[in-house]
N, C-alpha and C positions, 0 to 999 in steps of 0.2 A: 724438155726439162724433166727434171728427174725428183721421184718424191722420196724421203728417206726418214727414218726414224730420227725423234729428238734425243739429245742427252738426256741423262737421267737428271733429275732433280737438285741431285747435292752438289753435281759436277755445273751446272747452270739453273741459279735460283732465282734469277732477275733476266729478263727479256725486256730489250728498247724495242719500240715500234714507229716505225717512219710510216707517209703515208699510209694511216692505218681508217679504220671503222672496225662498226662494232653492229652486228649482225642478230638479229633475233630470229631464231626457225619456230616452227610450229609446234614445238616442245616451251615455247616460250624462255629459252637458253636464250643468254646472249655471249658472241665470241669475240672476240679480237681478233682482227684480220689486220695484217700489214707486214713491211716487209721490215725485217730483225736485221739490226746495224750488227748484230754479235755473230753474226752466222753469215748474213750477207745473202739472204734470202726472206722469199716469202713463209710465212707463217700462219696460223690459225691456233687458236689458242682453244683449249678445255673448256665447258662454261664456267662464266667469272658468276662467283660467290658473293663480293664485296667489290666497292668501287668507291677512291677516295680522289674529290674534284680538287681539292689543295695542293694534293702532290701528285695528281694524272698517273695513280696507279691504280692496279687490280690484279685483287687475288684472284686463281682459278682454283677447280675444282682439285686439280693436281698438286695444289699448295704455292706454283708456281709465282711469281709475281712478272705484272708487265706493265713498263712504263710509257707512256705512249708521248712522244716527243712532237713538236711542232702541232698544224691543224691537219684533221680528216684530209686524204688524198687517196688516189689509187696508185695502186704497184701489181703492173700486170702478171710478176711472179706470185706475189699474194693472192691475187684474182685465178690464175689457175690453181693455186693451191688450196682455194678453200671450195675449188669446183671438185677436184678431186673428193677432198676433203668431204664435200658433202654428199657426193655420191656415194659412198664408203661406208657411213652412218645413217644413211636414208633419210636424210633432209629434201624434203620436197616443195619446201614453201620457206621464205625467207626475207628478211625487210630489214632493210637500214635504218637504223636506231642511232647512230653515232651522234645526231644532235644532243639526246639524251645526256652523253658523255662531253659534250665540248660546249654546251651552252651556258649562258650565264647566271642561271636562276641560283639565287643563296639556299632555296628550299629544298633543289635537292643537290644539294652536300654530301650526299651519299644517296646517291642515286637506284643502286642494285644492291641488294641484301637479302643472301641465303634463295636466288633462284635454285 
């Protein structure tokens, strides 16, 4: 498998995510991992800024937005991708969070803001 640069921003401002999670490293970032219906590939996303449980989006750092479709699963192209991905940026510690992001609580409605 092959890694490659994303579009810019203005050319794709919205990313769907299938079998996704959401990843915190030792920076205390949390990412988006899943694999993008728009490219057809695994993904990993910028750290997300903001995250709204209504409409199963989030903003990243990159302004990007991602919508995360269906519940938490795995995508072994995603799962290398974000292996890559974290070898790359020096993430050495890492914990699945994605309850955070799919759970039912009304309290957090907004879950992540301004990591």
């Amino acid at each position: 498998m092959s890694i490659w640069s994303v579009a810019d921003i203005a050319e794709q401002p919205d990313i769907t995510l299938q079998c996704w999670h959401v990843f915190e490293t030792e920076r205390r970032e949390h990412h988006f991992v899943g694999y993008c219906l728009e490219n057809a590939s695994g993904r990993v996303s910028s750290a997300i800024v903001s995250f709204d449980r209504n409409s199963r989006a989030g903003i990243t750092r990159s302004g990007r937005r991602y919508i995360l479709s269906g519940e938490p699963g795995f995508d072994q192209d995603a799962l290398y991708v974000w292996g890559i991905w974290s070898a790359r940026n020096g993430v050495t510690e890492a914990r699945d969070v994605s309850d955070q992001y799919w759970g039912q609580s009304e309290e957090d409605a907004l879950c992540v803001k301004n990591r």
